[in-house]
mmCIF file of the N, C-alpha and C atoms, coordinates in Angstrom:
data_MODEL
# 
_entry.id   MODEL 
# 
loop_
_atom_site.group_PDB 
_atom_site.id 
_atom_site.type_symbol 
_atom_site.label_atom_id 
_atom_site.label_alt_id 
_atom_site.label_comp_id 
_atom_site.label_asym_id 
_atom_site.label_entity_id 
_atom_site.label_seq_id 
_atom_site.pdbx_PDB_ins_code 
_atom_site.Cartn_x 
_atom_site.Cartn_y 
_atom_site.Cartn_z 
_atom_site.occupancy 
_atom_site.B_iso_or_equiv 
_atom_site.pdbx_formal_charge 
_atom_site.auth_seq_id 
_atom_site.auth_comp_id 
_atom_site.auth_asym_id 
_atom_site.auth_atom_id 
_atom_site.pdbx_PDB_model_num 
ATOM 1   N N  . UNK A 1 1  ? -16.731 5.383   36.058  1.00 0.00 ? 1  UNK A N  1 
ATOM 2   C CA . UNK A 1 1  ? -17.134 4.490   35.008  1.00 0.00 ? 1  UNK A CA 1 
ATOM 3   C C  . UNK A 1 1  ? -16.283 4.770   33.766  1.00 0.00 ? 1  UNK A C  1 
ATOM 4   N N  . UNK A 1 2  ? -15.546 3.683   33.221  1.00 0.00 ? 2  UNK A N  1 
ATOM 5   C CA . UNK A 1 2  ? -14.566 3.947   32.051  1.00 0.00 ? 2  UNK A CA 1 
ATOM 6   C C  . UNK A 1 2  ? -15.533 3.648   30.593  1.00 0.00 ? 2  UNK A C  1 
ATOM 7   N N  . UNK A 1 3  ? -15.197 4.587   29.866  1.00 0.00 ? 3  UNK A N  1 
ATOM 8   C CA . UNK A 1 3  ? -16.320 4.825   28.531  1.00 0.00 ? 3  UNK A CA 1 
ATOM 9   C C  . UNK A 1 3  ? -15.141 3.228   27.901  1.00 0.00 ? 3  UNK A C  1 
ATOM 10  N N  . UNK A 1 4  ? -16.290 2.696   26.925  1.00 0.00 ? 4  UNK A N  1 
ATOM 11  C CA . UNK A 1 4  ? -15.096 2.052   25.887  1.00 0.00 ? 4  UNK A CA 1 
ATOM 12  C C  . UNK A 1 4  ? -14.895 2.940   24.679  1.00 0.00 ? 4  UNK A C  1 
ATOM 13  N N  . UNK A 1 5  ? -13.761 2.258   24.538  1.00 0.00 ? 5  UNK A N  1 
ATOM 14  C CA . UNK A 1 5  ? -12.994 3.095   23.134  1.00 0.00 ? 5  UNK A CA 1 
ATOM 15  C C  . UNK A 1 5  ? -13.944 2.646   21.789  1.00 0.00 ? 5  UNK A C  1 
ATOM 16  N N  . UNK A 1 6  ? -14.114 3.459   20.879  1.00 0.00 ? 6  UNK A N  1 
ATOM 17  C CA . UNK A 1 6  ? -14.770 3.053   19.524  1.00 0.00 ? 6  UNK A CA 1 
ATOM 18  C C  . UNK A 1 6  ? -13.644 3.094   18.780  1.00 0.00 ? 6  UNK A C  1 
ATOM 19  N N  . UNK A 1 7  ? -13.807 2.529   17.241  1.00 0.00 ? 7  UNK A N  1 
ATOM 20  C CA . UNK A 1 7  ? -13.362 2.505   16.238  1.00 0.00 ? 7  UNK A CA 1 
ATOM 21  C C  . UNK A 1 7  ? -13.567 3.958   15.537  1.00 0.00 ? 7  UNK A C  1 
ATOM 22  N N  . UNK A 1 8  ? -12.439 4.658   15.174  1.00 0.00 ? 8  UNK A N  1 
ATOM 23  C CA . UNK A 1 8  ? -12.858 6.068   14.296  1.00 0.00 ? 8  UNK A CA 1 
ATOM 24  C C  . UNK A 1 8  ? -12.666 5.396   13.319  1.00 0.00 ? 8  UNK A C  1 
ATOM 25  N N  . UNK A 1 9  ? -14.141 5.330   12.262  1.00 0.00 ? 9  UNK A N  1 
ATOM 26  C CA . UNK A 1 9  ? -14.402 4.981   10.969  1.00 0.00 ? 9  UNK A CA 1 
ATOM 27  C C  . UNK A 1 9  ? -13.853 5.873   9.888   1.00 0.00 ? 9  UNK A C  1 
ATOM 28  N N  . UNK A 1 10 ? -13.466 7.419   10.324  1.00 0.00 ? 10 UNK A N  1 
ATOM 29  C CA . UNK A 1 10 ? -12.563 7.659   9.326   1.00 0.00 ? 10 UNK A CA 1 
ATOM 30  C C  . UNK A 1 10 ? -11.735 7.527   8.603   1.00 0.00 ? 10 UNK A C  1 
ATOM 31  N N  . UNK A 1 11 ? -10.872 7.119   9.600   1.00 0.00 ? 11 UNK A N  1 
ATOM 32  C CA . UNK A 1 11 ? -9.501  7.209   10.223  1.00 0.00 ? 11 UNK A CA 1 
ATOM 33  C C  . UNK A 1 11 ? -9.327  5.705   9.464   1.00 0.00 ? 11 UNK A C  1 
ATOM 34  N N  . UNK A 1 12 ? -10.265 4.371   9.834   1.00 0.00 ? 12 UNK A N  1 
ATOM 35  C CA . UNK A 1 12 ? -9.973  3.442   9.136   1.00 0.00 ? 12 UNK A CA 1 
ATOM 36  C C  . UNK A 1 12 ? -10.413 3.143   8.031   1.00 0.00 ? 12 UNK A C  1 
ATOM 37  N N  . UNK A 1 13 ? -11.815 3.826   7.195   1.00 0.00 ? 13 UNK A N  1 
ATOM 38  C CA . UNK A 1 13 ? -11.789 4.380   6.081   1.00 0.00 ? 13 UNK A CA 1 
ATOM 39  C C  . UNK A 1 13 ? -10.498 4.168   4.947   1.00 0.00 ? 13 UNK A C  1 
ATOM 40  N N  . UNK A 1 14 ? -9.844  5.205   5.725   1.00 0.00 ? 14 UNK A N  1 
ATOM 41  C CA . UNK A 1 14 ? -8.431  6.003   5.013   1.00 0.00 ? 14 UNK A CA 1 
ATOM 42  C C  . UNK A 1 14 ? -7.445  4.672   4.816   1.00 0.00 ? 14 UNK A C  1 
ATOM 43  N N  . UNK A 1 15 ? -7.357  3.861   5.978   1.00 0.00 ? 15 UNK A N  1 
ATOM 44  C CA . UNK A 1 15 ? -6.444  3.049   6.232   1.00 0.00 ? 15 UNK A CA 1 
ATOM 45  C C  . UNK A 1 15 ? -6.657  1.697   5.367   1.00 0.00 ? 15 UNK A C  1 
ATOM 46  N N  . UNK A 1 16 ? -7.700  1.487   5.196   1.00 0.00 ? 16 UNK A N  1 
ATOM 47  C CA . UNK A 1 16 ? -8.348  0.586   4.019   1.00 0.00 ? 16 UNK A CA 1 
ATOM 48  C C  . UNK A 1 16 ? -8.174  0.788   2.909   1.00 0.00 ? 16 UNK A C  1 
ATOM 49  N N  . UNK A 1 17 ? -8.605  2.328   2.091   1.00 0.00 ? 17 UNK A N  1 
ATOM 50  C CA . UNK A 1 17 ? -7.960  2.804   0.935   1.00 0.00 ? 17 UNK A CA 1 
ATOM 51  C C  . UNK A 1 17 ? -6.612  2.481   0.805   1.00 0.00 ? 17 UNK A C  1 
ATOM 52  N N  . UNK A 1 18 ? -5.994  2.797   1.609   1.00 0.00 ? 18 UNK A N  1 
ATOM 53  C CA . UNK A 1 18 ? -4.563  2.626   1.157   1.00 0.00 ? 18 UNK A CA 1 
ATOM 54  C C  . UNK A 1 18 ? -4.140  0.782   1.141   1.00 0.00 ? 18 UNK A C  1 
ATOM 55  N N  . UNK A 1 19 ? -4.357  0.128   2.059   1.00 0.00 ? 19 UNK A N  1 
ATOM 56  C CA . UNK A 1 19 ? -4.272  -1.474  1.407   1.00 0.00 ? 19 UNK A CA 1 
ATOM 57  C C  . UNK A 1 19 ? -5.310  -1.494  0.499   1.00 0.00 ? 19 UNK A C  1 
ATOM 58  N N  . UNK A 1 20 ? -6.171  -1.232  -0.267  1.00 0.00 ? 20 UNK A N  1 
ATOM 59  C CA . UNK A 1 20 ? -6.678  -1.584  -1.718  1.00 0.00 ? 20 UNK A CA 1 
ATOM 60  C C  . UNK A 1 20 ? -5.620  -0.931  -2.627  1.00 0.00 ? 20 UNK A C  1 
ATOM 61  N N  . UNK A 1 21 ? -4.798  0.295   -1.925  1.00 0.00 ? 21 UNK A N  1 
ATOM 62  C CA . UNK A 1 21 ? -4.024  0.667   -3.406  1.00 0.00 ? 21 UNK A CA 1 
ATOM 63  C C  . UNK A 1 21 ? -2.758  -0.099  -3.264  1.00 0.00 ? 21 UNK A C  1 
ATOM 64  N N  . UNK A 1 22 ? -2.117  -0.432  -1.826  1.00 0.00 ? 22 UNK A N  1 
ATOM 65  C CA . UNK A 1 22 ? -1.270  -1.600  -2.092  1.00 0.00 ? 22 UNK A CA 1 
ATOM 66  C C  . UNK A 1 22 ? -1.522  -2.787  -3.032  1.00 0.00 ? 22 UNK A C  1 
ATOM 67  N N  . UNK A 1 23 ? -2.634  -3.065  -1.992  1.00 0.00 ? 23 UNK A N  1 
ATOM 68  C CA . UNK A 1 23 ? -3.256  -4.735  -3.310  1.00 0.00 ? 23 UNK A CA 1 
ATOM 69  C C  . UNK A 1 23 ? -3.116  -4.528  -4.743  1.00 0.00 ? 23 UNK A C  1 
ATOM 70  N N  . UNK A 1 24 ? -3.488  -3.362  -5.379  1.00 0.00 ? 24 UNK A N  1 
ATOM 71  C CA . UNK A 1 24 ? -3.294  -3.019  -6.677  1.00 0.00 ? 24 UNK A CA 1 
ATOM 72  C C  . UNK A 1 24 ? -1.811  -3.130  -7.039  1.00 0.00 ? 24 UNK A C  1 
ATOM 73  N N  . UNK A 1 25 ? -0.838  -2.108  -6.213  1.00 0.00 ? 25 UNK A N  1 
ATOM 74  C CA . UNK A 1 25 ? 0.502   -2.268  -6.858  1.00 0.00 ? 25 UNK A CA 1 
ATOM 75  C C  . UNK A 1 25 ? 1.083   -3.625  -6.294  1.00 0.00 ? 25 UNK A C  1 
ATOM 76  N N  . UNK A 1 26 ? 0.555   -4.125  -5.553  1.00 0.00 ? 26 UNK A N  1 
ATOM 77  C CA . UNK A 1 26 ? 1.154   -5.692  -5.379  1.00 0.00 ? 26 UNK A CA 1 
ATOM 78  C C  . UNK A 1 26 ? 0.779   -6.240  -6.367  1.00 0.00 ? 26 UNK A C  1 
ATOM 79  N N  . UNK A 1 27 ? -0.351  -6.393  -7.927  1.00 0.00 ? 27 UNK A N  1 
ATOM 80  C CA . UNK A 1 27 ? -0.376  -7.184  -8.539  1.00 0.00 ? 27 UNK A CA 1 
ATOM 81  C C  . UNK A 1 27 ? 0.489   -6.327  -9.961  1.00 0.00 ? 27 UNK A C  1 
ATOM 82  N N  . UNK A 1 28 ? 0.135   -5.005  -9.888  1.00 0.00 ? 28 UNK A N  1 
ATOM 83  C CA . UNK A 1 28 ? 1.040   -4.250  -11.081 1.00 0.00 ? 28 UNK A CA 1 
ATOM 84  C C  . UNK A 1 28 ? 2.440   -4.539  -11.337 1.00 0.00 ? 28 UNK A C  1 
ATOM 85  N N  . UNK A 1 29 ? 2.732   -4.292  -9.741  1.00 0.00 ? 29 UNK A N  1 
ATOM 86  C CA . UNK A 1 29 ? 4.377   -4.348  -9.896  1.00 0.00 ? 29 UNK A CA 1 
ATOM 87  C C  . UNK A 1 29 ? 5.185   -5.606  -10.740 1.00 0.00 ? 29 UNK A C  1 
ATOM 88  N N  . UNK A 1 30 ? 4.723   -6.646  -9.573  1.00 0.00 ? 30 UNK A N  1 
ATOM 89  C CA . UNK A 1 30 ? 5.263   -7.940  -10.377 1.00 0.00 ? 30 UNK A CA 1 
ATOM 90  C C  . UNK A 1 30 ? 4.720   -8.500  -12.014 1.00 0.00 ? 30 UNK A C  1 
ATOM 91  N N  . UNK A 1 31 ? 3.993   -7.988  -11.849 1.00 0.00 ? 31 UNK A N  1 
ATOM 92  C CA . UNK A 1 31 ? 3.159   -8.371  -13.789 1.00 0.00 ? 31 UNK A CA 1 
ATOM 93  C C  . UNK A 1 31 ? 3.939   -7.471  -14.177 1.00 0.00 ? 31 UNK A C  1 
ATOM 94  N N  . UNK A 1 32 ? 4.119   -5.973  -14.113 1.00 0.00 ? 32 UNK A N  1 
ATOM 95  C CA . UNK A 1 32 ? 5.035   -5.291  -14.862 1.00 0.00 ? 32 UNK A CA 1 
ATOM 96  C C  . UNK A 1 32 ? 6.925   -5.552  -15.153 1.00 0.00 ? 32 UNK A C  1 
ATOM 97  N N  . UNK A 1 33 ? 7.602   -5.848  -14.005 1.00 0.00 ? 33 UNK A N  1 
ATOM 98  C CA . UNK A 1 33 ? 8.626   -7.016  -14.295 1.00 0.00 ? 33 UNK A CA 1 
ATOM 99  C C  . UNK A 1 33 ? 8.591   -8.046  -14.989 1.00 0.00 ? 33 UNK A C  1 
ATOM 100 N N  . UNK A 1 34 ? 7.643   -9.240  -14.861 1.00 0.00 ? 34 UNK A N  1 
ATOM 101 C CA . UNK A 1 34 ? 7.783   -10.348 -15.557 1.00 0.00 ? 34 UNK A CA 1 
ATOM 102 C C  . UNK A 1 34 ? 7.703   -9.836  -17.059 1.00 0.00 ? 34 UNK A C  1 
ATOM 103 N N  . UNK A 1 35 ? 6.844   -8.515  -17.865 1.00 0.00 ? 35 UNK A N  1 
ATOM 104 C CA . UNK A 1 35 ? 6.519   -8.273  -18.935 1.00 0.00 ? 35 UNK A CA 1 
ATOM 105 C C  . UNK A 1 35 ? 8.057   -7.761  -19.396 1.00 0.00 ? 35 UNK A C  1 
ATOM 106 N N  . UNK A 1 36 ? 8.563   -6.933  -18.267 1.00 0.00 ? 36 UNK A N  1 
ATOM 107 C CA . UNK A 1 36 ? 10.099  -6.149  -18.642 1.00 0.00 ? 36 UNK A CA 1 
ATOM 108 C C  . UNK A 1 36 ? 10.977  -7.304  -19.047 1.00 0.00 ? 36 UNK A C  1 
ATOM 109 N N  . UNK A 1 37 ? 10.857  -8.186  -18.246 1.00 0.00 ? 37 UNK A N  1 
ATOM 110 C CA . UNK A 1 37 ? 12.519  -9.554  -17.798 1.00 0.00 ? 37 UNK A CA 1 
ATOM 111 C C  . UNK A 1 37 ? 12.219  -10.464 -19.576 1.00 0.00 ? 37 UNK A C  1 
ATOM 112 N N  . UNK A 1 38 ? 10.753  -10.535 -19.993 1.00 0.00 ? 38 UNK A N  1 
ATOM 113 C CA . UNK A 1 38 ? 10.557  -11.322 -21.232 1.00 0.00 ? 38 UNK A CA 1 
ATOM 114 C C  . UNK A 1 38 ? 11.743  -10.640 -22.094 1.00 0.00 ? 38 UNK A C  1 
ATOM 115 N N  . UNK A 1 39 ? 11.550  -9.413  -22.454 1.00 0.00 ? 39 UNK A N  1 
ATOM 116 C CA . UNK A 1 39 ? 12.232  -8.827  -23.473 1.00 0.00 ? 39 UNK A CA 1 
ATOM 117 C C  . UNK A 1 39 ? 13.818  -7.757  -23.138 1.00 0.00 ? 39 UNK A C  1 
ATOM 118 N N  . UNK A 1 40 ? 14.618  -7.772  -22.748 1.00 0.00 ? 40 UNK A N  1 
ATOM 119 C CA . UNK A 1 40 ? 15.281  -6.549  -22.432 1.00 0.00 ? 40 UNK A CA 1 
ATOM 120 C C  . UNK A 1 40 ? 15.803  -6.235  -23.522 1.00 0.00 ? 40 UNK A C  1 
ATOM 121 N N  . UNK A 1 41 ? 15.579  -6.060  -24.580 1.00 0.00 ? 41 UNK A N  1 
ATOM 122 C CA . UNK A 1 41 ? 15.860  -5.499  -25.567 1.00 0.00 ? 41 UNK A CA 1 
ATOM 123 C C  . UNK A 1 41 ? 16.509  -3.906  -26.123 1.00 0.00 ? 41 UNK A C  1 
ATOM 124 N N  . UNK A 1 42 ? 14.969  -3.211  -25.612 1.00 0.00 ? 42 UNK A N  1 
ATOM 125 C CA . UNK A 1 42 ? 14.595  -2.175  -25.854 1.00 0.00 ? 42 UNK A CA 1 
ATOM 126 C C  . UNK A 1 42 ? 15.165  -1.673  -24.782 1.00 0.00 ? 42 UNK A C  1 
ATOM 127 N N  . UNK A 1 43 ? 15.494  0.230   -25.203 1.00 0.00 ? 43 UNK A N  1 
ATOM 128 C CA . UNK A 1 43 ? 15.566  0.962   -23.492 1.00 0.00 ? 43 UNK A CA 1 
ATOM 129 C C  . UNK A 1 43 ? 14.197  1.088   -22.530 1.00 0.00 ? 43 UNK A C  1 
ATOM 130 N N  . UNK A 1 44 ? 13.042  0.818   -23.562 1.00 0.00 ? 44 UNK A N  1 
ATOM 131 C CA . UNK A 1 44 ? 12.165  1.303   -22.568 1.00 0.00 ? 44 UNK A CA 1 
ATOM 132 C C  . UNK A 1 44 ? 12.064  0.208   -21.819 1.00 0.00 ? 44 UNK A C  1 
ATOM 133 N N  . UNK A 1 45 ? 11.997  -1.054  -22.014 1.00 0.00 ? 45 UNK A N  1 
ATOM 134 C CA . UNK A 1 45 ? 11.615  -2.744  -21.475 1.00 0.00 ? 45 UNK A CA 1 
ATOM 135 C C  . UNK A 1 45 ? 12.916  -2.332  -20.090 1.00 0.00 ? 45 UNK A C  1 
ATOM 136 N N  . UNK A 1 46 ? 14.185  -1.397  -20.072 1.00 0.00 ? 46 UNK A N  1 
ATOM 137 C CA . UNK A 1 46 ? 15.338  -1.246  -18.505 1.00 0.00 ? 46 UNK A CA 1 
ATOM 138 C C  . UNK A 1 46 ? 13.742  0.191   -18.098 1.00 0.00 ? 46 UNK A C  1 
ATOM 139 N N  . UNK A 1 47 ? 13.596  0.833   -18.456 1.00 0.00 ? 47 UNK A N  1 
ATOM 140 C CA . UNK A 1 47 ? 12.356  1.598   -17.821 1.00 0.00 ? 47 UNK A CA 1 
ATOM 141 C C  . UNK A 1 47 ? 11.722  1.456   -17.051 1.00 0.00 ? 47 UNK A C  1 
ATOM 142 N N  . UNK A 1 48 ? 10.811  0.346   -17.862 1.00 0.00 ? 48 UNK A N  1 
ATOM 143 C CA . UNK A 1 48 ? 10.131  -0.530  -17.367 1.00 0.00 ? 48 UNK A CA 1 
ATOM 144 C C  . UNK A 1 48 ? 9.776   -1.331  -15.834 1.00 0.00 ? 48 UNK A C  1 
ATOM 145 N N  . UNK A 1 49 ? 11.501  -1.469  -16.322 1.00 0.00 ? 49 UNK A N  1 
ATOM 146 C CA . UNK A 1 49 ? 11.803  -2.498  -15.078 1.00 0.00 ? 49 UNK A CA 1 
ATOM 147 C C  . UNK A 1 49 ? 11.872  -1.672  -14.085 1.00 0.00 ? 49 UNK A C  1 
ATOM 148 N N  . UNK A 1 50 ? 12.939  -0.767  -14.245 1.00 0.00 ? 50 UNK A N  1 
ATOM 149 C CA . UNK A 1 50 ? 12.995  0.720   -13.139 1.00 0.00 ? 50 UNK A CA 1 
ATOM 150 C C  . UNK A 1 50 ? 11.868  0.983   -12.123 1.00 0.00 ? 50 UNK A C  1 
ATOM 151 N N  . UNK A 1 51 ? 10.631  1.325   -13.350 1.00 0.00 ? 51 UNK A N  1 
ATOM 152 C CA . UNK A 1 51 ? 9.418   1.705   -12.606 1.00 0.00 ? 51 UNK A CA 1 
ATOM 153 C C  . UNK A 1 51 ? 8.734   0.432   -11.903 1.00 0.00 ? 51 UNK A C  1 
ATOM 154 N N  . UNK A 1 52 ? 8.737   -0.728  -12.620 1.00 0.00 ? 52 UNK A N  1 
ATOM 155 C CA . UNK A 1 52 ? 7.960   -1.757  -11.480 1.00 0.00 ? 52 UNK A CA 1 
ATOM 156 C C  . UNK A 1 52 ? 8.979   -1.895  -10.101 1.00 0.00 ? 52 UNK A C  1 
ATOM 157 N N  . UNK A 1 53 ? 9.979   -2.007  -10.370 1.00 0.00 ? 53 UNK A N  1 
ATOM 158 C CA . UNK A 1 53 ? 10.717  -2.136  -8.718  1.00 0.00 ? 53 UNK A CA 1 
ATOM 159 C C  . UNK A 1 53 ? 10.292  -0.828  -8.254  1.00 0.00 ? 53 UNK A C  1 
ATOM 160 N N  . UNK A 1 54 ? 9.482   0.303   -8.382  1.00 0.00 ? 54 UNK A N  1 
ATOM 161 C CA . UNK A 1 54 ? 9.566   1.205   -7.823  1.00 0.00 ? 54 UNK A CA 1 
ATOM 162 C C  . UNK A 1 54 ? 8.160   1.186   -7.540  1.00 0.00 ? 54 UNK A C  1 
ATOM 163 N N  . UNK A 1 55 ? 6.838   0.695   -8.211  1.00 0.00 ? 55 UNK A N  1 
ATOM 164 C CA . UNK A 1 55 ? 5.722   0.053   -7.709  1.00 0.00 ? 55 UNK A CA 1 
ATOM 165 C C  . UNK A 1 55 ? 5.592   -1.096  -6.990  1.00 0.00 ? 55 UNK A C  1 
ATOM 166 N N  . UNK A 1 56 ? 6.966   -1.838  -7.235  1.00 0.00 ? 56 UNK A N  1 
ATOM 167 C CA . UNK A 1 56 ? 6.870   -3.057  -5.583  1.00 0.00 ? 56 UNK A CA 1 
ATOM 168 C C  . UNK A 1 56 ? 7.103   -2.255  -4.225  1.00 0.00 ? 56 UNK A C  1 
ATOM 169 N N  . UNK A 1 57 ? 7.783   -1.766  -4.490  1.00 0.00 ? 57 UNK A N  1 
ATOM 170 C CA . UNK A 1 57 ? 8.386   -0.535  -3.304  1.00 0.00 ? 57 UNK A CA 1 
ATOM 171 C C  . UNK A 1 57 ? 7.249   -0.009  -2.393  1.00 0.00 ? 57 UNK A C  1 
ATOM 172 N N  . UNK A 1 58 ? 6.674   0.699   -3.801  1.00 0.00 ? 58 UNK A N  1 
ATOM 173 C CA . UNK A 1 58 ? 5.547   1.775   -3.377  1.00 0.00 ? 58 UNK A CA 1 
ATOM 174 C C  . UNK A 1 58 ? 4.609   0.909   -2.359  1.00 0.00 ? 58 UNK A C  1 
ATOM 175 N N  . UNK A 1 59 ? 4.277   -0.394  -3.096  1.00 0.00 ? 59 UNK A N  1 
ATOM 176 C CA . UNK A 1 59 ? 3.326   -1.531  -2.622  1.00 0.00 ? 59 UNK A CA 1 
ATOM 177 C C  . UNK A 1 59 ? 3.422   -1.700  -0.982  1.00 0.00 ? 59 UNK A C  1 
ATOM 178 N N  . UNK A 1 60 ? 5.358   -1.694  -0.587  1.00 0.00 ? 60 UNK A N  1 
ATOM 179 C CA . UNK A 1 60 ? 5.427   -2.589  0.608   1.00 0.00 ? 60 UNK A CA 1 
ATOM 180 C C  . UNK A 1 60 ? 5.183   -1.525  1.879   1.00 0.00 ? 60 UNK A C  1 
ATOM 181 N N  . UNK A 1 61 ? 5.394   0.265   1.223   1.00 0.00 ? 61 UNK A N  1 
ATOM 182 C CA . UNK A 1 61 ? 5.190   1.085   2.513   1.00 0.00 ? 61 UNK A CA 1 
ATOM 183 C C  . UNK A 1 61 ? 3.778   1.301   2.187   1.00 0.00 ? 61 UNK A C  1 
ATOM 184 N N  . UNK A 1 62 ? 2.645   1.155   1.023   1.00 0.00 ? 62 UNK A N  1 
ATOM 185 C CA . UNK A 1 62 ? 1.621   1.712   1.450   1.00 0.00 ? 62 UNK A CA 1 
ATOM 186 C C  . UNK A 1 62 ? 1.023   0.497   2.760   1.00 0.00 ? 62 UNK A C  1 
ATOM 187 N N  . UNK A 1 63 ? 1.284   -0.820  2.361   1.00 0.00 ? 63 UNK A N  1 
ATOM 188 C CA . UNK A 1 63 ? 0.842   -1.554  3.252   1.00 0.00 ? 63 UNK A CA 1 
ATOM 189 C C  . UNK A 1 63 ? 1.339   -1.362  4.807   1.00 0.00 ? 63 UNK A C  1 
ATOM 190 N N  . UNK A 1 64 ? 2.391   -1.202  4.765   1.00 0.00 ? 64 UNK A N  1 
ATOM 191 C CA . UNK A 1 64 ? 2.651   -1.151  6.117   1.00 0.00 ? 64 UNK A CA 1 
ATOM 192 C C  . UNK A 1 64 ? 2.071   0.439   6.945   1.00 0.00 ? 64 UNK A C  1 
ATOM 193 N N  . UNK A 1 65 ? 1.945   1.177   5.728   1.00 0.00 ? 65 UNK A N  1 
ATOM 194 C CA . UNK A 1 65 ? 1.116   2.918   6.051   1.00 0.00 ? 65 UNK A CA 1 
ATOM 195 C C  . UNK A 1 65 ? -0.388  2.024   6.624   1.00 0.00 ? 65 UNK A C  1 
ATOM 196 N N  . UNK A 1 66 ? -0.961  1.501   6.029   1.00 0.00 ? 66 UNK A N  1 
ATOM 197 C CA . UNK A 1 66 ? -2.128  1.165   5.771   1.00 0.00 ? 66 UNK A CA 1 
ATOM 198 C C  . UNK A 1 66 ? -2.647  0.218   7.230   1.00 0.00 ? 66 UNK A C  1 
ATOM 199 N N  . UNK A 1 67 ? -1.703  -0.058  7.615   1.00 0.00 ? 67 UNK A N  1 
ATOM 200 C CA . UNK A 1 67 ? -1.981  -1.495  8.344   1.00 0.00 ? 67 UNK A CA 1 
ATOM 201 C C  . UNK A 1 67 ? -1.447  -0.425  10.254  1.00 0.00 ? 67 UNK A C  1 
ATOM 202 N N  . UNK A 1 68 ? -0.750  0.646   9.999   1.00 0.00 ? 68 UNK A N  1 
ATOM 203 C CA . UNK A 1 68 ? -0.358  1.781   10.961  1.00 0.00 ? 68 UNK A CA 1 
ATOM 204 C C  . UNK A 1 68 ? -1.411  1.862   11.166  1.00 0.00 ? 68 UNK A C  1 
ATOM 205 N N  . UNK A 1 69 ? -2.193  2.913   10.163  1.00 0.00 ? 69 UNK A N  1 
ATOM 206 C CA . UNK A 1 69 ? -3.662  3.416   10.078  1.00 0.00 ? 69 UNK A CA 1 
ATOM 207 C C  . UNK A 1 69 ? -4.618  2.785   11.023  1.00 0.00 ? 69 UNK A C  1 
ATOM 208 N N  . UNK A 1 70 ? -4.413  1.640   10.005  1.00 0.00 ? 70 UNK A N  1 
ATOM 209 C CA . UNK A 1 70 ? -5.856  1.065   10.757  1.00 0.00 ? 70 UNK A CA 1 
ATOM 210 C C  . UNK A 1 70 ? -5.563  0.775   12.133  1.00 0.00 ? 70 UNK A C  1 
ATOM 211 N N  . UNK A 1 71 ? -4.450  0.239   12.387  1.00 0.00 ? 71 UNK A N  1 
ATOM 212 C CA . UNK A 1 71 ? -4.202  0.058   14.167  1.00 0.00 ? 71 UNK A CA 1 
ATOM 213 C C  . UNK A 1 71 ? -4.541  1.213   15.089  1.00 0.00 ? 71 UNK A C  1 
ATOM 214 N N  . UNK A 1 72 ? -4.181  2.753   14.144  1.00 0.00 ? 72 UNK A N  1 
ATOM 215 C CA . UNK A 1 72 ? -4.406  3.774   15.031  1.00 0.00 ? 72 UNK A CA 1 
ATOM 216 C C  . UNK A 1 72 ? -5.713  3.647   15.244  1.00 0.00 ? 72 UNK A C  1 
ATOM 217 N N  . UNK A 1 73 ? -6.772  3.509   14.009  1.00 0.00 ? 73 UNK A N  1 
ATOM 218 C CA . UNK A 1 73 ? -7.826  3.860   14.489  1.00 0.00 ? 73 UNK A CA 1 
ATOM 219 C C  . UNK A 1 73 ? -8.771  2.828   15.504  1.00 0.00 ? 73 UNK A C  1 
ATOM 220 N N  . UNK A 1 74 ? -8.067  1.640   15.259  1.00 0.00 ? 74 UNK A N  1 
ATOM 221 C CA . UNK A 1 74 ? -8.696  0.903   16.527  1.00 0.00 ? 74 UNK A CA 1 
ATOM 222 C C  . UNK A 1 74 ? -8.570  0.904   17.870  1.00 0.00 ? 74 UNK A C  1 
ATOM 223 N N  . UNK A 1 75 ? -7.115  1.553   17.956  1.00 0.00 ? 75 UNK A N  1 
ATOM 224 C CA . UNK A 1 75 ? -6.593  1.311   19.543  1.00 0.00 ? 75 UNK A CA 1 
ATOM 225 C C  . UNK A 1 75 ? -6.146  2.640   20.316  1.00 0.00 ? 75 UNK A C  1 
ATOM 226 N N  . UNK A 1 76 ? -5.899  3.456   19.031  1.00 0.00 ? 76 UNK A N  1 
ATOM 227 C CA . UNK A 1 76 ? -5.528  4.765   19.976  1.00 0.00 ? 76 UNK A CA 1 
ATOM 228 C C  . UNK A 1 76 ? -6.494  5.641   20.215  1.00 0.00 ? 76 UNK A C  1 
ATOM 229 N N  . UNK A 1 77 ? -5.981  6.106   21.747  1.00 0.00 ? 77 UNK A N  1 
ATOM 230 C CA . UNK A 1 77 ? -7.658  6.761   22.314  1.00 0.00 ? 77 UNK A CA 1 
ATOM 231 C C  . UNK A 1 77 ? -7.215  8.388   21.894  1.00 0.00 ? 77 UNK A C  1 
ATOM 232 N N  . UNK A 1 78 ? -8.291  9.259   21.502  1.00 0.00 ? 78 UNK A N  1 
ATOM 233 C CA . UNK A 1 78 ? -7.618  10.562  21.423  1.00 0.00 ? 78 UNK A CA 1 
ATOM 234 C C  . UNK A 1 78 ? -9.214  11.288  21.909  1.00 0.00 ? 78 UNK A C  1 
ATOM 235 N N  . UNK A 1 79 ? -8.372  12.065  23.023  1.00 0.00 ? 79 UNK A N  1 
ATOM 236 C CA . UNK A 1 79 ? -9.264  12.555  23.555  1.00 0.00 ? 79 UNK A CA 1 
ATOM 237 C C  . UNK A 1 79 ? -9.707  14.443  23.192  1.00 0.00 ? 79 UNK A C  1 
ATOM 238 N N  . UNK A 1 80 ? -10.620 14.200  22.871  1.00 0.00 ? 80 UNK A N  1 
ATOM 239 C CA . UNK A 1 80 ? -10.910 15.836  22.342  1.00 0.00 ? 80 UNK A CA 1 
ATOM 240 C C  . UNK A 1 80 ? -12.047 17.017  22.997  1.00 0.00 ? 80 UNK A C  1 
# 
């Protein structure tokens, strides 16, 4: 008789956190550019910009971390 596999709620827990903190830098990042691109004036407004391309960034591996996660915890069997 083959058991079925469950969902480890930890495991996707974890994997959820991390797409809510994508979702977050998916809306930071680009609001923080459009605020940089208004003004380039200043050195901090090239900063600025620096760091939001580096919170779009952050955005596109937590999601794809996030979206790993959760697949592990639905489909991979680990036997203990």
């Amino acid at each position: 008789m083959t058991e079925t596999k469950k969902t480890n709620k930890e495991i996707l827990l974890k994997g959820l956190k991390l797409m809510g903190a994508s979702l977050a830098c998916m809306f930071i990042g680009p609001t923080l550019i459009y605020i940089s691109q208004t003004k380039l004036s200043k050195p901090i407004d090239t900063i600025m910009l620096i760091i939001a391309i580096l919170i779009c960034g952050l955005a596109v591996f937590t999601a794809f971390k996030g979206i790993n996660i959760i697949l592990d915890s639905i489909f991979k069997n680990k036997d203990f």
